[in-house]
C-alpha positions, 0 to 999 in steps of 0.5 A: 500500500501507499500508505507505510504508515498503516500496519498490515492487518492482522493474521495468523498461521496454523499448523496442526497434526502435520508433516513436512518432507521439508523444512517449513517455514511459517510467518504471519503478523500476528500469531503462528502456532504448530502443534502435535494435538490429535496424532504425532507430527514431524518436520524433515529438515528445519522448523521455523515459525515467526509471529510477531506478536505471539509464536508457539510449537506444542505437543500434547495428548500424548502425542509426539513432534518431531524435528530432524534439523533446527527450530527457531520460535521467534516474536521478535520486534524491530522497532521503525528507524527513519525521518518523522515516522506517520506514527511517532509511536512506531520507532518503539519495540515490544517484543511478544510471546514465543513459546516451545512447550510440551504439556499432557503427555505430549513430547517433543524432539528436535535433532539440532539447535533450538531458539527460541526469542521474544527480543526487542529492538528499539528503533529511532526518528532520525530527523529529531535523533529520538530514540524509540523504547524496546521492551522484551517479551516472554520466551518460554521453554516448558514440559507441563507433564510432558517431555522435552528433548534438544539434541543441539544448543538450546537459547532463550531471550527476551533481550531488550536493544537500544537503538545503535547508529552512534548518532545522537539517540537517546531518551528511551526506556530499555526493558528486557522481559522474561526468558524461562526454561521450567518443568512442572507437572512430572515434566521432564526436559533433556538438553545436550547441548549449551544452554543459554537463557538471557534477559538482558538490557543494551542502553542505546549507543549515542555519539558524543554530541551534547543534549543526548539525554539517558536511557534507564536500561533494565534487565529482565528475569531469566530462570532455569526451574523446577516448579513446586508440582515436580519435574526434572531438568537435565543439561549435558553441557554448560548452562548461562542463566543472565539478566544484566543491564548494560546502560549506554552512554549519554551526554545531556548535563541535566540528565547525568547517565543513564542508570542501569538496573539488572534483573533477576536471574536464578535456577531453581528447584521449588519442590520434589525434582531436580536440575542436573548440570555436567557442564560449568554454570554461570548465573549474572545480573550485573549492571554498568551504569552510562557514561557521560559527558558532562554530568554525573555518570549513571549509576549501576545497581546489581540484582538478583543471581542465585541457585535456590533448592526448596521443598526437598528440591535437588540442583547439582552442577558437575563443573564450576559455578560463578554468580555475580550480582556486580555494580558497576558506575560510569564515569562522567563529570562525576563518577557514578556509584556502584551497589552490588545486589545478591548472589550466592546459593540457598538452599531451604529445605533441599539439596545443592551440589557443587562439585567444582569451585563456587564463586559468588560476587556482589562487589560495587564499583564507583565510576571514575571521573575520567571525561572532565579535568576536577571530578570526582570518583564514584562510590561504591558499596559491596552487597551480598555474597551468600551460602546459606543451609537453613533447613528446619527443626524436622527437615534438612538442607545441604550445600555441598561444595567439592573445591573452593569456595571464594565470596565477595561483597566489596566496595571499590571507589573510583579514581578522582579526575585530573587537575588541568592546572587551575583547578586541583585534582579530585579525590577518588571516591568511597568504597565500602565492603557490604555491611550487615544493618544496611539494606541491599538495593535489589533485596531489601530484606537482605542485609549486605555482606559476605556469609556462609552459614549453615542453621544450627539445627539442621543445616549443612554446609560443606567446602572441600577446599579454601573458604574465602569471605571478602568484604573489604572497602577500598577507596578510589584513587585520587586524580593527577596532576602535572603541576608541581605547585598543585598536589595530586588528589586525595584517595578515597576512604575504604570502610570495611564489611561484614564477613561471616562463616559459621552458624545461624537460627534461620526463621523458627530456629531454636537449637533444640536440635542441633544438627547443623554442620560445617565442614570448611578447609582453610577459612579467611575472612576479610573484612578491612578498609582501605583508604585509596592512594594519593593520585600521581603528582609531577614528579610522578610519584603519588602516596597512600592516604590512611584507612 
């Protein structure tokens, strides 16, 4: 039609009991559906089903679909990019729904890869460099009482783009949706390949140019869970669970940066089932606030990465586990703060196996005051790094651990700006380790620091190897000076944390039984701050302030 404004109506596509000597290929602008519902169905080659607001491939009533080569489920949404769209709305994304399920007996075998992606990407008016905003959907991967198999990887987003031409975009919102791998219902899901499940948030990338104002940027939830009906989960290779936020720069002296806040990003078990790993596992909800020009830069605050067992649930991971919940400032006239989040394992009343090294982080990093001459550093403040056992006075919870285990709630400032001869330079910020008595940005109900405990009762916690617990503030670095009549600037102050091993009463608690054990190798805890140094002055030598 003439009119490109005008959206092409509505329609949809729809495959059922069906075979394909063929790959197929399915697209339609509003919803695309194949199911195996009344008798078993298969595609010979690949199966690929587009719709722009809702996809789904499904088996059910016992009945099997089978793909010999990849599958792709995708309701991706692309935001418009051009000069003064007809519709001003239309430069925005919102992804949609794409679904692979397996539910009421049905199975489903797909021989190669898998993808499936509600993602979104943001668009731009490029006569008034209006960036659109781009919020992701929901990608789900599930066996409600039925049966799941991938042969190949396996990848699940909902991810949310800024618009990225490096030109003066800016002012959006970035949102990332949710990306779920589950089973429930008895439901069993068998994964050979990677397993990479991501709701994560890109700022939009701008030029340098002034009046390009922030883009708060958000991630998403990501989750790889038994739900509290049952199931089991099982992953030959490696797994990704992430949900980070990474802000992009800006450059608008009224705004400051764009702040970044990552989302939620666990793998669990809620009831009677299991999550089994052979491969390593990484879970992150990490955030890197903007950069910018003028002002302030944006401000990072981690969220939630956890591995959860509950109502007797089982997880065990075979090669290396890392959660990060990392808070990271950007640098900018002032540097912007960094708050760490959450990470770390719990298990309630249930069973965590770690078999490898453990490695949990919930550091914050102040931004440096690196754009302009007399800024000073970022602050930034540890969260929580946590193993926690709790159990109750009649069920158990154990968190065994096979080689080291290394947590972290620390604090680093960022390094002050340099003098540019009239001004001096200026102190590097504040870092403080996390602190019990002060509330965690991403959970309020947690308090910071770095802890491994076990309940007194019937909590267990065991590491086969070195356990290290740091919650340490280091402050920033000053800035420098190549005026020998100006001093270099001061370091900033480095406050300690809280860092904890041993036992607790979690909940209702008492002691009365006094089961729990921990069993630990080598054990250090650290807990100091650090005042940061003194920038480098003319004669290129600089000094350490005190703690």
């Amino acid at each position: 039609p003439e009119d490109s404004g005008n959206p092409p109506p509505a329609g949809g596509v729809f495959l059922e009991d069906f075979y394909a000597s063929s790959s197929v290929l399915a697209i339609a602008n509003e919803e695309v559906v194949g199911t195996a519902l009344n008798t078993d169905s298969s595609v010979d080659g690949d199966l690929l089903v587009v719709g722009r607001n809702f996809a789904e491939v499904t088996a059910t009533g016992g009945n099997t679909l089978n793909v010999s080569g990849d599958a792709l489920i995708s309701a991706r949404a692309f935001g418009e990019e051009g000069p003064m769209p007809p519709d001003p709305a239309a430069i925005n994304a919102q992804g949609g729904e794409a679904v692979l399920d397996a539910f009421n007996g049905g199975f489903i075998a797909i021989q190669g890869d898998a993808r499936v992606t509600a993602d979104a990407f943001g668009g731009e008016d490029t006569f008034t460099g209006v960036a659109g905003d781009a919020t992701g959907g929901r990608a789900v991967v599930g066996a409600v009482g039925g049966g799941l198999a991938v042969n190949g990887a396996l990848t699940v987003s909902a991810n949310a783009f800024g618009f990225d031409n490096g030109f003066g975009s800016g002012d959006a919102q970035i949102t990332a949706g949710n990306a779920e791998v589950f089973a429930s219902n008895n439901g069993v899901v068998n994964l050979e390949g990677v397993v990479e499940i991501t709701a994560d948030a890109f700022g939009p990338i701008s030029s340098a140019s002034s009046g390009v104002e922030a883009s708060p940027t958000t991630g998403g939830t990501a989750t790889l869970s038994v739900l509290s009906t049952g199931g089991s989960i099982t992953v030959d290779s490696d797994g990704v669970v992430s949900a980070n936020a990474i802000a992009g720069p800006s450059s608008d002296s009224m705004t400051g940066g764009s702040t970044a806040t990552a989302g939620q990003a666990a793998v669990a078990v809620e009831g009677p089932g299991s999550v089994t790993l052979q491969g390593c596992l990484m879970v992150s909800a990490d955030a890197v606030g903007g950069d910018d020009d003028f002002a302030q830069g944006g401000t990072g605050n981690g969220g939630t990465a956890w591995i959860r067992a509950e109502g007797g649930g089982f997880v065990s991971v075979d090669g290396d586990y890392s959660a990060s919940a990392n808070g990271t400032g950007g640098s900018g006239n002032n540097g912007g703060d960094g708050n760490g989040g959450t990470a770390g394992v719990n298990a309630l009343i249930g069973t965590v196996d770690l078999q490898g090294n453990a490695t949990i982080s919930a550091n914050g990093g102040g931004g440096g005051g690196g754009f302009n001459f007399s800024s000073n550093g970022g602050d930034g403040n540890g969260g929580t790094a946590l193993i926690r056992a709790e159990g109750t006075l009649t069920e158990t919870a154990t968190i065994n651990i096979g080689l080291d285990a290394n947590l972290s709630a620390a604090g680093a400032g960022g390094k002050g700006g340099p003098g540019d001869g009239f001004s001096p330079p200026c102190v590097g910020g504040d870092g403080s380790g996390g602190l019990d008595g002060t509330v965690n940005v991403a959970q309020p109900d947690i308090v910071n620091g770095a802890y491994l405990l076990a309940g007194a009762d019937n909590g267990t916690v065991t590491v086969g190897g070195r356990a290290v617990l740091n919650a340490n503030g280091n402050g920033g670095e000053g800035g420098d000076t190549l005026d020998s009549a100006i001093a270099s600037g001061a370091g900033g102050t480095g406050t300690g944390g809280t860092a904890v091993a041993g036992f607790s009463l979690f909940g209702n608690l008492n002691g009365s039984v006094g089961a729990g054990v921990v069993q630990l190798g080598d054990v250090v805890l650290g807990a100091s701050g650090f005042g940061g140094s003194a920038g480098i002055d003319a004669s290129g030598q600089g000094s350490t302030s005190s703690d």
